[in-house]
mmCIF file of the N, C-alpha and C atoms, coordinates in Angstrom:
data_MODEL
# 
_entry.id   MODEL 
# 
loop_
_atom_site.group_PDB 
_atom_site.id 
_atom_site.type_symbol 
_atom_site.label_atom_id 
_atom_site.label_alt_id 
_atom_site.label_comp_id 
_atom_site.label_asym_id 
_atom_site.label_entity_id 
_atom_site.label_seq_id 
_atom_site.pdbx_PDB_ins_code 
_atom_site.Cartn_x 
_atom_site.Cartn_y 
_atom_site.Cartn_z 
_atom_site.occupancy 
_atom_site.B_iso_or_equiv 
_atom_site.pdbx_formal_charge 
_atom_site.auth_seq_id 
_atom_site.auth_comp_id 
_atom_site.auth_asym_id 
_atom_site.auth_atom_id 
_atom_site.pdbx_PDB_model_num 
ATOM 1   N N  . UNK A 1 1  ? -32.680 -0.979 21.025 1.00 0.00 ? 1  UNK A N  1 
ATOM 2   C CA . UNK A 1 1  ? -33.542 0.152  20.742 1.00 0.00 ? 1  UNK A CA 1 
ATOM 3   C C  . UNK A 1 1  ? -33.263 0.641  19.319 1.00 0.00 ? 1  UNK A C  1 
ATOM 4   N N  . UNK A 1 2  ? -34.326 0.683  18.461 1.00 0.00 ? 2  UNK A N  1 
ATOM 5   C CA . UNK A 1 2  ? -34.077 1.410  17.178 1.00 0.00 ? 2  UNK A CA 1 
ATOM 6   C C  . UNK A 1 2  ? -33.802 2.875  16.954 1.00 0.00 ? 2  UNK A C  1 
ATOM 7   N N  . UNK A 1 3  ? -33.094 3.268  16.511 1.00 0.00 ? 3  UNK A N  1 
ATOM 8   C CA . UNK A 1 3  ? -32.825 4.521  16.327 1.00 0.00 ? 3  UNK A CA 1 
ATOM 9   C C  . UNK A 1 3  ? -33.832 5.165  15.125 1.00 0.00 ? 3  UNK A C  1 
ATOM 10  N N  . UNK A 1 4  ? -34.085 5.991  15.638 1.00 0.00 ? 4  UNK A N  1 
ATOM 11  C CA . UNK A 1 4  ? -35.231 7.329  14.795 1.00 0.00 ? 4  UNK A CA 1 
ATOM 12  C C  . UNK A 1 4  ? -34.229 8.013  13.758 1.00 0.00 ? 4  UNK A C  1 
ATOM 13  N N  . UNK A 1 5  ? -34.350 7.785  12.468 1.00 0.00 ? 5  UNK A N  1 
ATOM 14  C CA . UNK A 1 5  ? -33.546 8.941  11.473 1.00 0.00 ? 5  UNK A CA 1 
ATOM 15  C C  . UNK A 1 5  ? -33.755 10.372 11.490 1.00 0.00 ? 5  UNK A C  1 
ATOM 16  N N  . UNK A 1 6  ? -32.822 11.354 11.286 1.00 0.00 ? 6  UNK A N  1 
ATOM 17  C CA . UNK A 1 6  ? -32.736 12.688 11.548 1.00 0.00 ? 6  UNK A CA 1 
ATOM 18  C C  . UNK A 1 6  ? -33.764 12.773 10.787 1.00 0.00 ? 6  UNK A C  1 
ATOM 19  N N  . UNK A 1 7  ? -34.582 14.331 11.278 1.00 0.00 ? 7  UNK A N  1 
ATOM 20  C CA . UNK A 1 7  ? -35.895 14.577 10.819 1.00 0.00 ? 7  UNK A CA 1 
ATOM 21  C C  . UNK A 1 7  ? -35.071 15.929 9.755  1.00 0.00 ? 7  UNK A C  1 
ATOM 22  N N  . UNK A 1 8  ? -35.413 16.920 8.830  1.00 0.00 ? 8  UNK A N  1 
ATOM 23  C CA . UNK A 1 8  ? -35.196 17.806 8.072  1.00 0.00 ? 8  UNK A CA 1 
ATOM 24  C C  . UNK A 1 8  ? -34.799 18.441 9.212  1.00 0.00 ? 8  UNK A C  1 
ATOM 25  N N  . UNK A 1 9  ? -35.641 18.698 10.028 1.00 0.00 ? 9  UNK A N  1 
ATOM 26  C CA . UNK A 1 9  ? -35.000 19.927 10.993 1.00 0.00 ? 9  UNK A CA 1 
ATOM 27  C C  . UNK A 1 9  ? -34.255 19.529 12.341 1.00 0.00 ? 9  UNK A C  1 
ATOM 28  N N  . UNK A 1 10 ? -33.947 18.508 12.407 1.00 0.00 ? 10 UNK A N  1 
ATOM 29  C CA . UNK A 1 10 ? -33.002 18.142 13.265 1.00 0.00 ? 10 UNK A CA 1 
ATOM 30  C C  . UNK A 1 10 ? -31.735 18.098 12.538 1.00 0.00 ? 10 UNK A C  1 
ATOM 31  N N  . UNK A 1 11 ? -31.504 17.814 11.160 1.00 0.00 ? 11 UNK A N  1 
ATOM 32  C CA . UNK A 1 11 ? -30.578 17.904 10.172 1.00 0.00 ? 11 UNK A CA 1 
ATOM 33  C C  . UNK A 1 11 ? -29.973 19.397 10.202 1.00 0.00 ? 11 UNK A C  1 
ATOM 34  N N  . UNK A 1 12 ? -31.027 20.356 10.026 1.00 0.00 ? 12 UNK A N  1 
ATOM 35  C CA . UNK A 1 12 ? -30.443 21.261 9.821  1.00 0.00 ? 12 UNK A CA 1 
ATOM 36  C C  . UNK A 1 12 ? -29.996 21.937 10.843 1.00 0.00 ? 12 UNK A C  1 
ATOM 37  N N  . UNK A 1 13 ? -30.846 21.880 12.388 1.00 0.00 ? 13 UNK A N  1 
ATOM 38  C CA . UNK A 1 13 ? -30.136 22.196 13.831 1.00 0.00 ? 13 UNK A CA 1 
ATOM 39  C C  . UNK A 1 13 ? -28.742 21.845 13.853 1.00 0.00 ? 13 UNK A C  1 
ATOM 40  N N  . UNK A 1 14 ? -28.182 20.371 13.420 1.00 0.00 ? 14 UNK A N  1 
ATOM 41  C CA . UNK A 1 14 ? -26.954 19.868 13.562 1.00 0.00 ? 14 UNK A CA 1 
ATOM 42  C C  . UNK A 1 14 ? -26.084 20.331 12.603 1.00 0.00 ? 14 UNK A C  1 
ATOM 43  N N  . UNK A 1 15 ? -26.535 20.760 11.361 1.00 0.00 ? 15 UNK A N  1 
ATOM 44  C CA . UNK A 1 15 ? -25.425 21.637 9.959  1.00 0.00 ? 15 UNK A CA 1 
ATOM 45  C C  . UNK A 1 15 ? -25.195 23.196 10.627 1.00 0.00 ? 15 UNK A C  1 
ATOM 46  N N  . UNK A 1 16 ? -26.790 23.659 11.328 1.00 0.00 ? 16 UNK A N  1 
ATOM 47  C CA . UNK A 1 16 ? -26.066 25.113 11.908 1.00 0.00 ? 16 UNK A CA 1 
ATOM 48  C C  . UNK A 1 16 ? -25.045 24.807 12.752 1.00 0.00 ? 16 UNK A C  1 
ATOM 49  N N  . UNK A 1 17 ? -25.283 24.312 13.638 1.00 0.00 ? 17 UNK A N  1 
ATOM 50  C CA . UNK A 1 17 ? -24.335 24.048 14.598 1.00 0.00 ? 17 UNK A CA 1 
ATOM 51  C C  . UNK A 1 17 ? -23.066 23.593 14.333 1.00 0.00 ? 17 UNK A C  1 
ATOM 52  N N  . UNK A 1 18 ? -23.191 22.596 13.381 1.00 0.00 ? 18 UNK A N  1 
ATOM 53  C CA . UNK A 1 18 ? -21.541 22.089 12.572 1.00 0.00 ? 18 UNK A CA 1 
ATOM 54  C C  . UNK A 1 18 ? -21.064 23.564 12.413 1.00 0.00 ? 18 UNK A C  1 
ATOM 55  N N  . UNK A 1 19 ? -21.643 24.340 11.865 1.00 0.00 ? 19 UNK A N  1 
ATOM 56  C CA . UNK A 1 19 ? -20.961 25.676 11.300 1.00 0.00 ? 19 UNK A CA 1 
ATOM 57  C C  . UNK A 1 19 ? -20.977 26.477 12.022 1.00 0.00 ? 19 UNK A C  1 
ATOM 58  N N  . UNK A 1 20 ? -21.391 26.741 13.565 1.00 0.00 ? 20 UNK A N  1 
ATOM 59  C CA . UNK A 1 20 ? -21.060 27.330 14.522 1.00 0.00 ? 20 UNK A CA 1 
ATOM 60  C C  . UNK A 1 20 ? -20.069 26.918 14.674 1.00 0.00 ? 20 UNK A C  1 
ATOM 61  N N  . UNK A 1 21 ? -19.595 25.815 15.329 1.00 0.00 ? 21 UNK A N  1 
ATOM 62  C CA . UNK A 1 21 ? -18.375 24.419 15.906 1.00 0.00 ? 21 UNK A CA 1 
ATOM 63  C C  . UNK A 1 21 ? -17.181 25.104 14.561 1.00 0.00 ? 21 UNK A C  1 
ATOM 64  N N  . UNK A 1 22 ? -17.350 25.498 13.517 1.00 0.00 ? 22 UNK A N  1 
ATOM 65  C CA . UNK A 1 22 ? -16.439 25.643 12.223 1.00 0.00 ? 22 UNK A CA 1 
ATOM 66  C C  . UNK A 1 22 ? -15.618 26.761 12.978 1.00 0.00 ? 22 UNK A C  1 
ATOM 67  N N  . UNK A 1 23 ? -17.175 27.824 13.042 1.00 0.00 ? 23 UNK A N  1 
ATOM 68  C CA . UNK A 1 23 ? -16.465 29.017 13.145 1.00 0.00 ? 23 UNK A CA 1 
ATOM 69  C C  . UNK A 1 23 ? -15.682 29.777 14.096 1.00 0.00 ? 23 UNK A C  1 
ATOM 70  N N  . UNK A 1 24 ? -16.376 28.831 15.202 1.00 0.00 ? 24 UNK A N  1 
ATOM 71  C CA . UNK A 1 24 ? -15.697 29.500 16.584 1.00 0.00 ? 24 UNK A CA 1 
ATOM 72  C C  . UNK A 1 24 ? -14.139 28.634 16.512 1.00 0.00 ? 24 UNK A C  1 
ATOM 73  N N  . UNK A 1 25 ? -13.899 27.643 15.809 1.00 0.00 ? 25 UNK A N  1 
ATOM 74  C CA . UNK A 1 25 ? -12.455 26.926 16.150 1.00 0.00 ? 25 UNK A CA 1 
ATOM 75  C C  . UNK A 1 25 ? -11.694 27.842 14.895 1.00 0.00 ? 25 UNK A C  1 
ATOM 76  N N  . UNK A 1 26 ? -12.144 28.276 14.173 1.00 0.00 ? 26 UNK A N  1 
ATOM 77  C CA . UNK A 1 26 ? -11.263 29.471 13.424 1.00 0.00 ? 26 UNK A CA 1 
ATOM 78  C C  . UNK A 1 26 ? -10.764 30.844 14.042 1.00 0.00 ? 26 UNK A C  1 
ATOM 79  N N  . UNK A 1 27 ? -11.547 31.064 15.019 1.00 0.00 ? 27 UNK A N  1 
ATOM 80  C CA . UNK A 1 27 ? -11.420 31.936 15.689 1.00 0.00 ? 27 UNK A CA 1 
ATOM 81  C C  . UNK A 1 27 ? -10.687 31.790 16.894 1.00 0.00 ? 27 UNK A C  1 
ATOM 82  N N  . UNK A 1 28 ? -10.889 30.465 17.156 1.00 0.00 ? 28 UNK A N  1 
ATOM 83  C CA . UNK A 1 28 ? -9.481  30.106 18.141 1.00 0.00 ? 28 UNK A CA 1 
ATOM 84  C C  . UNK A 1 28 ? -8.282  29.861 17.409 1.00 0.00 ? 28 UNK A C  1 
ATOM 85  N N  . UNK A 1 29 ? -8.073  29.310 16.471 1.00 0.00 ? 29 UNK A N  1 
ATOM 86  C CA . UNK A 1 29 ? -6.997  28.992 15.818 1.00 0.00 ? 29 UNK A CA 1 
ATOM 87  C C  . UNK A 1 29 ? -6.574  30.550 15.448 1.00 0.00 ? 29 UNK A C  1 
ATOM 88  N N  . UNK A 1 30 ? -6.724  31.506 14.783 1.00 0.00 ? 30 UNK A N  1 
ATOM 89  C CA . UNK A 1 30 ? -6.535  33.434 14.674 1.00 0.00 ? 30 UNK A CA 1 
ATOM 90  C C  . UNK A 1 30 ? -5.961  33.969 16.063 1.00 0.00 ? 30 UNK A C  1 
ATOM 91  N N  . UNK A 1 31 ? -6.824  33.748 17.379 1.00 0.00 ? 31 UNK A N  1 
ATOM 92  C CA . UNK A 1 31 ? -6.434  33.990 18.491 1.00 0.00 ? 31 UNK A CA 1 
ATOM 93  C C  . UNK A 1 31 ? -5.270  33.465 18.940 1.00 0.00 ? 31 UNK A C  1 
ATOM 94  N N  . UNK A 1 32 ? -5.214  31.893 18.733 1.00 0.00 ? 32 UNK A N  1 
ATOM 95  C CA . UNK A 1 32 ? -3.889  31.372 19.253 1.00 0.00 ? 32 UNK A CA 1 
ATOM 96  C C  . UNK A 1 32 ? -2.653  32.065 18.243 1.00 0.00 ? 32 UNK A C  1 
ATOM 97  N N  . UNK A 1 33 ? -2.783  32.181 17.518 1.00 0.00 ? 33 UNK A N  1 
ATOM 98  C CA . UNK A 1 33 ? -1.596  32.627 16.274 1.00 0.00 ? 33 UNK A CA 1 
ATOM 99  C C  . UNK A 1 33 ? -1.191  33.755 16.870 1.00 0.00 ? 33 UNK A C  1 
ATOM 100 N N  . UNK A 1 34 ? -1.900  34.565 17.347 1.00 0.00 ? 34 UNK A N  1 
ATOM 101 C CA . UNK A 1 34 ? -1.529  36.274 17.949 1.00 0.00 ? 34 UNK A CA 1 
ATOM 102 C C  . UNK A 1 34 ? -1.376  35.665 19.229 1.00 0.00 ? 34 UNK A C  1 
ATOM 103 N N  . UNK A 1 35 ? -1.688  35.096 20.445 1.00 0.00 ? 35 UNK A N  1 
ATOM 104 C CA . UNK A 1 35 ? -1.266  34.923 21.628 1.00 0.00 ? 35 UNK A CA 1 
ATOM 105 C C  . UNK A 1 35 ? -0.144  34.827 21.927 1.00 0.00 ? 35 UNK A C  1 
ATOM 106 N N  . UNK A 1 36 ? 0.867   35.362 22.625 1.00 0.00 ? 36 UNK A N  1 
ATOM 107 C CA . UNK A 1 36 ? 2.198   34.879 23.217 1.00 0.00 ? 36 UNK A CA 1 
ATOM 108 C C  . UNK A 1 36 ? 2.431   34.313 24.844 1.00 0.00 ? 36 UNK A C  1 
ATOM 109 N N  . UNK A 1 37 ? 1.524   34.362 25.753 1.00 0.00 ? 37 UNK A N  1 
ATOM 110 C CA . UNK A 1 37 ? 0.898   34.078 26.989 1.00 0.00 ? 37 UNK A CA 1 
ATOM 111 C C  . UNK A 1 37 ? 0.734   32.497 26.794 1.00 0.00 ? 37 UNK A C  1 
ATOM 112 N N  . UNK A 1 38 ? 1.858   31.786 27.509 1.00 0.00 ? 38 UNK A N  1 
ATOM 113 C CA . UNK A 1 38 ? 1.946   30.099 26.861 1.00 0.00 ? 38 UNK A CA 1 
ATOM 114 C C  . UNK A 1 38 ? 0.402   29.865 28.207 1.00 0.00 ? 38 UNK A C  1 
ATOM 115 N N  . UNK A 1 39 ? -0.036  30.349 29.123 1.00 0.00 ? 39 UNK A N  1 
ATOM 116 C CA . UNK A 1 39 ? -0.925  30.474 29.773 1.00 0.00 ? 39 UNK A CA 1 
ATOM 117 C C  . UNK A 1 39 ? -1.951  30.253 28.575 1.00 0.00 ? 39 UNK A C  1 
ATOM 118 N N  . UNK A 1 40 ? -2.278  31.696 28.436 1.00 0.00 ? 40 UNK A N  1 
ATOM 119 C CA . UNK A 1 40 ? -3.620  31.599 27.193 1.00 0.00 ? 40 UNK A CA 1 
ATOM 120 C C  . UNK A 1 40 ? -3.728  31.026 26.360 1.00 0.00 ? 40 UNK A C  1 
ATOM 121 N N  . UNK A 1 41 ? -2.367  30.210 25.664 1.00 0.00 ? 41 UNK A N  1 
ATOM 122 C CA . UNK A 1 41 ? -2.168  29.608 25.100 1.00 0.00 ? 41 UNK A CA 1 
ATOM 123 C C  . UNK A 1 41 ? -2.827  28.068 25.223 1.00 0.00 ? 41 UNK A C  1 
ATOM 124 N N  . UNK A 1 42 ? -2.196  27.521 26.119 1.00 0.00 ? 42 UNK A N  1 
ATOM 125 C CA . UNK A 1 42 ? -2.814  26.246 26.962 1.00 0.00 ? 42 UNK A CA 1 
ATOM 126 C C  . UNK A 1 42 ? -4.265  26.150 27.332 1.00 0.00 ? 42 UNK A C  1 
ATOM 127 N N  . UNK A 1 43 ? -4.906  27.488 27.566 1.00 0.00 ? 43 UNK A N  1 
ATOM 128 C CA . UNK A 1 43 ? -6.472  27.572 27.649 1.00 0.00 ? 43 UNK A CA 1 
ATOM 129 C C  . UNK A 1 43 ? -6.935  27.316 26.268 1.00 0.00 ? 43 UNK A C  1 
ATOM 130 N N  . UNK A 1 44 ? -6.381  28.319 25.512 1.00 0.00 ? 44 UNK A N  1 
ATOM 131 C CA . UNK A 1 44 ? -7.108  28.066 23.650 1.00 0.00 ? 44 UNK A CA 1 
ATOM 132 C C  . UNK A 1 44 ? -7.010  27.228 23.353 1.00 0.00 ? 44 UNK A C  1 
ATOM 133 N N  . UNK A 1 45 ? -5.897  26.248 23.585 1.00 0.00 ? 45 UNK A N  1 
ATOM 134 C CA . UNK A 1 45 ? -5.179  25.176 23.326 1.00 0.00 ? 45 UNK A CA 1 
ATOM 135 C C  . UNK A 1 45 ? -6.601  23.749 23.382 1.00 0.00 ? 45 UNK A C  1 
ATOM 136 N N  . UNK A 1 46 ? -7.271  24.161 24.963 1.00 0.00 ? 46 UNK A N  1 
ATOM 137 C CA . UNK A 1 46 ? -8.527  23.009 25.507 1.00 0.00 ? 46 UNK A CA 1 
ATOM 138 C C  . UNK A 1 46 ? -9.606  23.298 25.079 1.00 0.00 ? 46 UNK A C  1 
ATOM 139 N N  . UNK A 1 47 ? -9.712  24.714 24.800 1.00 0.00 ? 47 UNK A N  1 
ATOM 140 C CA . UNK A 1 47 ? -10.841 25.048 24.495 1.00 0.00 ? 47 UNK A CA 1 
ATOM 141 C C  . UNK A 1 47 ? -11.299 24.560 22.220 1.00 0.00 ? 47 UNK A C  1 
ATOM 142 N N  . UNK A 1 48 ? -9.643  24.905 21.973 1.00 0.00 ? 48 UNK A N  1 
ATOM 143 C CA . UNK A 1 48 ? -9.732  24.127 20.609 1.00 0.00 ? 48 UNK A CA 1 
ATOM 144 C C  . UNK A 1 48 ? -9.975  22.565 20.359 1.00 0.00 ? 48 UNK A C  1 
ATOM 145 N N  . UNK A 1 49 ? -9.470  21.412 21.224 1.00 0.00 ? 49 UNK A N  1 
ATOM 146 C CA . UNK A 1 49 ? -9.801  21.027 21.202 1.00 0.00 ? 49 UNK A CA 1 
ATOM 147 C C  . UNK A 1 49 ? -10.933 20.193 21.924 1.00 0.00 ? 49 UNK A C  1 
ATOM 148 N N  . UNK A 1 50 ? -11.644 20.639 22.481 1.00 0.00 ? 50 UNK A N  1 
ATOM 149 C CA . UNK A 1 50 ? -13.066 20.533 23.126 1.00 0.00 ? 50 UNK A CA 1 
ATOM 150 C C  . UNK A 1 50 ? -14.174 20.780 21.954 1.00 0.00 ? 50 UNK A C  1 
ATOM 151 N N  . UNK A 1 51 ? -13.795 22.065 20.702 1.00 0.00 ? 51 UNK A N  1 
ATOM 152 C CA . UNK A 1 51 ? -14.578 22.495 20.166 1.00 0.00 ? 51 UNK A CA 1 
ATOM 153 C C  . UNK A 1 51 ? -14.447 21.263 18.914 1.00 0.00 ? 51 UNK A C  1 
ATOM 154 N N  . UNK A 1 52 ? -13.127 20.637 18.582 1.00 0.00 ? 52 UNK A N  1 
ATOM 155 C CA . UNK A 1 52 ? -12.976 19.736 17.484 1.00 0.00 ? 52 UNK A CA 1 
ATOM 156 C C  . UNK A 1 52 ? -13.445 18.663 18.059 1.00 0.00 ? 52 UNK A C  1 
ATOM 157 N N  . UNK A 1 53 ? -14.018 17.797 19.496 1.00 0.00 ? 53 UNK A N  1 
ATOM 158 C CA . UNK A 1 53 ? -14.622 16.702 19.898 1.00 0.00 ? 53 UNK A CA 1 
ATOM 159 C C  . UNK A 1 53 ? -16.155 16.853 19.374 1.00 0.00 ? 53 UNK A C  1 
ATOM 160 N N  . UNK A 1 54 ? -16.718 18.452 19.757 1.00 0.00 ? 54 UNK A N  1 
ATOM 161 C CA . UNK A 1 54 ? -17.736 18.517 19.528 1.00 0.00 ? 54 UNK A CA 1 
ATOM 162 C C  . UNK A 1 54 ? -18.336 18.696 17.819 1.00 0.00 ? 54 UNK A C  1 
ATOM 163 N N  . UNK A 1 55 ? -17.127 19.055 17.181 1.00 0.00 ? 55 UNK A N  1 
ATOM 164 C CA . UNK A 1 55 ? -17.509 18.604 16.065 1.00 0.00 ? 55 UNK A CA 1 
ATOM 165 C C  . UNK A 1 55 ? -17.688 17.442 15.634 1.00 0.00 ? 55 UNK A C  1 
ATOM 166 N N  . UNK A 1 56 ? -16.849 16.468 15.756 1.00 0.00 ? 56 UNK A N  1 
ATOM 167 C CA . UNK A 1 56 ? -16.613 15.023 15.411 1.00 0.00 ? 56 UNK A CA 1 
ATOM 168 C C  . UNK A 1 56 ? -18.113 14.530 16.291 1.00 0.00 ? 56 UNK A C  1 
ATOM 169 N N  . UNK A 1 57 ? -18.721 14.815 17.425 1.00 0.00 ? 57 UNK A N  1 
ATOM 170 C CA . UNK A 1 57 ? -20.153 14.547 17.696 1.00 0.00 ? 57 UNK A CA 1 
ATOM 171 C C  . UNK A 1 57 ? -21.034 15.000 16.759 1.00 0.00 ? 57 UNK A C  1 
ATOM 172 N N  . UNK A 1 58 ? -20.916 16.186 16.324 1.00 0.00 ? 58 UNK A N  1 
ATOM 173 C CA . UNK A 1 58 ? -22.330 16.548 15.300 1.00 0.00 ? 58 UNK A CA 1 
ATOM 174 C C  . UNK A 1 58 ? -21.854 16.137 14.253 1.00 0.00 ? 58 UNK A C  1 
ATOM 175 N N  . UNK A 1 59 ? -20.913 16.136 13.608 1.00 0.00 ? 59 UNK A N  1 
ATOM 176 C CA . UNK A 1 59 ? -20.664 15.108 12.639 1.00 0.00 ? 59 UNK A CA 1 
ATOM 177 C C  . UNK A 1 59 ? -20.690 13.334 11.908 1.00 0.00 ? 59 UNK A C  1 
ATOM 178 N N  . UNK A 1 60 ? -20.902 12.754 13.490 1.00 0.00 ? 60 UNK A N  1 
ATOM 179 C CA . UNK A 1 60 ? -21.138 11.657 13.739 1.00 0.00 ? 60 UNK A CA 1 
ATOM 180 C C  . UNK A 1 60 ? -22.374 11.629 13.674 1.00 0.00 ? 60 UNK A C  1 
ATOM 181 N N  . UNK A 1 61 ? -23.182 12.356 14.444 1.00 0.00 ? 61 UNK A N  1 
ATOM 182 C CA . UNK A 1 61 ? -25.260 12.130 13.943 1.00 0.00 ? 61 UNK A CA 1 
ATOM 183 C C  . UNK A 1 61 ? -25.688 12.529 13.491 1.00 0.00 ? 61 UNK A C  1 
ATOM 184 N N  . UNK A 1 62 ? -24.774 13.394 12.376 1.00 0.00 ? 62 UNK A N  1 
ATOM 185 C CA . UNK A 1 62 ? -25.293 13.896 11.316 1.00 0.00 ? 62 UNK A CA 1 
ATOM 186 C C  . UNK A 1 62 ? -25.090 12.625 10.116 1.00 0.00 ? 62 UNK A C  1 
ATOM 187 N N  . UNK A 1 63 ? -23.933 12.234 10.532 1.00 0.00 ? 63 UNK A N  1 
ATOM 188 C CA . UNK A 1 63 ? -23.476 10.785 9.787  1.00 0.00 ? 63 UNK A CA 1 
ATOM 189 C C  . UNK A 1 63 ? -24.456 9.030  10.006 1.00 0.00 ? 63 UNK A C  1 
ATOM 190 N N  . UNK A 1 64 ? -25.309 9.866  11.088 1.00 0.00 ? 64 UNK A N  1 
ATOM 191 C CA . UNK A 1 64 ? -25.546 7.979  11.510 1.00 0.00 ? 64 UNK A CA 1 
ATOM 192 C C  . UNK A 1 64 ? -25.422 7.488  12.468 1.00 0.00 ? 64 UNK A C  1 
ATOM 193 N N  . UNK A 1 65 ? -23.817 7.873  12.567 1.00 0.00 ? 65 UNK A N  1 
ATOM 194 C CA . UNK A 1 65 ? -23.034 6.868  13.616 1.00 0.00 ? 65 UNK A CA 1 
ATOM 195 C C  . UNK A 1 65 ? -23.069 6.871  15.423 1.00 0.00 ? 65 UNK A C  1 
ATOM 196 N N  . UNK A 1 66 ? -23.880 8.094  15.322 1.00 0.00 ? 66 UNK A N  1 
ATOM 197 C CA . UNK A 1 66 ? -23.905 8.471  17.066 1.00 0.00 ? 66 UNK A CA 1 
ATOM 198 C C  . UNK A 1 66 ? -25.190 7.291  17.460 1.00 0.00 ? 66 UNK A C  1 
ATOM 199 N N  . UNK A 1 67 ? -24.734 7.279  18.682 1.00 0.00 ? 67 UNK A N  1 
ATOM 200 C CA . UNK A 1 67 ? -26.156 6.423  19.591 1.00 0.00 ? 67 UNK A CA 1 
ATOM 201 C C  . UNK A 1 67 ? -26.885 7.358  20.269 1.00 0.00 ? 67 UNK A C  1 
ATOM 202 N N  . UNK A 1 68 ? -26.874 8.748  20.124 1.00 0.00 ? 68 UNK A N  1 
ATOM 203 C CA . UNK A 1 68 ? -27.442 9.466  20.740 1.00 0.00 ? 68 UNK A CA 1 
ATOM 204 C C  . UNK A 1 68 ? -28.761 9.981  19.935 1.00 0.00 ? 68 UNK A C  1 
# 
């Protein structure tokens, strides 16, 4: 199956979103720094990296490389 190249505005859906994905893992990374709760810790912990997979996805079809 041939893949369809990003359209302008599918480009830019995936750059907002890259920079959503930016901002909310800064905001976990701030949160974890103040947490002492190795509990909450271990949650921020999945939830950080869940948010860095999903970057490396919009980064990838923003790149090309996704099959999606």
């Amino acid at each position: 199956m041939d893949k369809m190249p990003l359209t302008d505005e599918d480009k830019a859906l995936l750059r907002r979103r890259e920079a959503e994905i930016l901002a909310r893992i800064e905001r976990l990374k701030s949160t974890m720094r103040e947490t002492k709760a190795i509990d909450t810790l271990a949650f921020k912990s999945k939830l950080y990296q869940e948010a860095q997979d999903e970057l490396r996805r919009v980064q990838d079809k923003l790149a090309g490389l996704s099959e999606d």
